[in-house]
DOKOLMAR-661786 format. One record per residue (C-alpha): residue number from 1; residue in one letter; z, y, x. Coordinates in steps of 0.05 Angstrom, whole numbers, always signed. Last residue first. Example, Ala and Ser with C-alpha at 12.3 -4.5 7.8 and 13.67 -1.06 7.14 Angstrom:
2,s,+143,-21,+273
1,a,+156,-90,+246
END
This chain:
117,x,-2653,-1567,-93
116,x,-2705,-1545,-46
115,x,-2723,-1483,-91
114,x,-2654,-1453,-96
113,x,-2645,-1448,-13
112,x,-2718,-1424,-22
111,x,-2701,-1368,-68
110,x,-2629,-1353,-36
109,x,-2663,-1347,+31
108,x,-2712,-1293,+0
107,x,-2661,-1262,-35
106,x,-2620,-1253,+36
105,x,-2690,-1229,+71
104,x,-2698,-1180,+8
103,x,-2627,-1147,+11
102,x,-2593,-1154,-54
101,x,-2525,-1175,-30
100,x,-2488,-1234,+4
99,x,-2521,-1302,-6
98,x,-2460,-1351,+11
97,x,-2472,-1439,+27
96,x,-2417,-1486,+36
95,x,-2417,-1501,-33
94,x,-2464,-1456,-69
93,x,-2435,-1387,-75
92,x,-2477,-1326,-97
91,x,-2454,-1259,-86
90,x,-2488,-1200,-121
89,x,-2469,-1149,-103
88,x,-2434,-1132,-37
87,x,-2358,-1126,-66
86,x,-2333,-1049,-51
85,x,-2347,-1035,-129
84,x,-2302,-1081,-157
83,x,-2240,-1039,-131
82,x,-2169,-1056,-111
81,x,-2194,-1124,-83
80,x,-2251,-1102,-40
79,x,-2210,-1049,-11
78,x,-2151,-1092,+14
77,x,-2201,-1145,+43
76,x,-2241,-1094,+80
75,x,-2178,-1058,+99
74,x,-2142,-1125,+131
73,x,-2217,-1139,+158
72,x,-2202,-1075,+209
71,x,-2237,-1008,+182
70,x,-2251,-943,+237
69,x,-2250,-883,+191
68,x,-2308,-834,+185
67,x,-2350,-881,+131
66,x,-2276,-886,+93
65,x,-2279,-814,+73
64,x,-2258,-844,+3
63,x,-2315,-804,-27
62,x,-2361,-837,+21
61,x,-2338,-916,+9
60,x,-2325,-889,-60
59,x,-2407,-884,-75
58,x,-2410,-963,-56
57,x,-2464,-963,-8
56,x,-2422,-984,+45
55,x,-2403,-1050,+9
54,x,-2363,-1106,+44
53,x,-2369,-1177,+39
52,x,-2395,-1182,+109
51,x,-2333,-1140,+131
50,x,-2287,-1191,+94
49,x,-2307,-1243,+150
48,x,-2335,-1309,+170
47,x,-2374,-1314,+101
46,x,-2362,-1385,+75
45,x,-2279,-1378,+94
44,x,-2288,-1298,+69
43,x,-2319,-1326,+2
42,x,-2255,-1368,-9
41,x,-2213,-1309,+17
40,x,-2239,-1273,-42
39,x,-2227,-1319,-91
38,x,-2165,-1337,-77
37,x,-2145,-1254,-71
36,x,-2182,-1257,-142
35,x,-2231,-1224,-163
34,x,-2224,-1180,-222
33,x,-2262,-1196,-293
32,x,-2290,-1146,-336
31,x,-2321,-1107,-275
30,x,-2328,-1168,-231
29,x,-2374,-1207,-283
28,x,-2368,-1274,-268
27,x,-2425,-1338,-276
26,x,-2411,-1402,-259
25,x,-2473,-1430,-233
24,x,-2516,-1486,-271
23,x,-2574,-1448,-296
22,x,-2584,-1393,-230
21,x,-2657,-1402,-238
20,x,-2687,-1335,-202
19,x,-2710,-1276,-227
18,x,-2662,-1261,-285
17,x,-2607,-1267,-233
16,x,-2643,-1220,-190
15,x,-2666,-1171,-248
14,x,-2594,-1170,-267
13,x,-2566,-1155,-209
12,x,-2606,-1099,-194
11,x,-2598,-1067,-258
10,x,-2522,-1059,-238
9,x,-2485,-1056,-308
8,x,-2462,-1133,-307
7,x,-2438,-1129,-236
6,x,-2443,-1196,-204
5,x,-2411,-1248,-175
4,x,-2448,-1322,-173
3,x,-2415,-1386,-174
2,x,-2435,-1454,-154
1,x,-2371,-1492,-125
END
């Protein structure tokens, strides 16, 4: 599978995408287009865990009062799904391979994970 999640609105994800040659990956928007509990666990089996997944920087993740509460991957999982904005963005899936968020030492992996192919 070669898909990438990503938030259509988030500048950052489309400088990344624009950035590097994702031709060829399934592209879905998260906002428009929930992810599935299939999906989800799919990227948790690549991952090793919902918590990877997870975004702290998502403005709810304070709001909530979540960043004072101790989380188990049962409340990763169940957050992620009832809203977009507690998925790391982007993701990028290719085959056994995950890219998790915009940090530069994940981009950087993505680039030359891209590049050898």
């Amino acid at each position: 599978m070669k898909k990438i999640y990503y938030l259509q609105t988030c500048d950052t994800c489309r400088r990344i995408m624009k950035e590097l040659n994702l031709s060829g990956f399934e592209k879905q928007e998260i906002k428009t287009e929930s992810i599935t509990v299939k999906q989800l666990d799919e990227m948790k089996a690549i991952a090793g865990s919902y918590e990877a997944l997870f975004s702290r920087k998502a403005k709810k993740y304070k709001e909530m009062g979540l960043k004072d509460e101790v989380l188990n991957e049962k409340d990763y999982q169940q957050y992620i799904l009832s809203d977009y904005t507690f998925l790391k963005r982007p993701v990028v899936v290719d085959g056994n391979e995950i890219f998790i968020g915009n940090e530069k030492k994940n981009l950087e992996r993505l680039a030359l994970h891209l590049n050898q192919k």
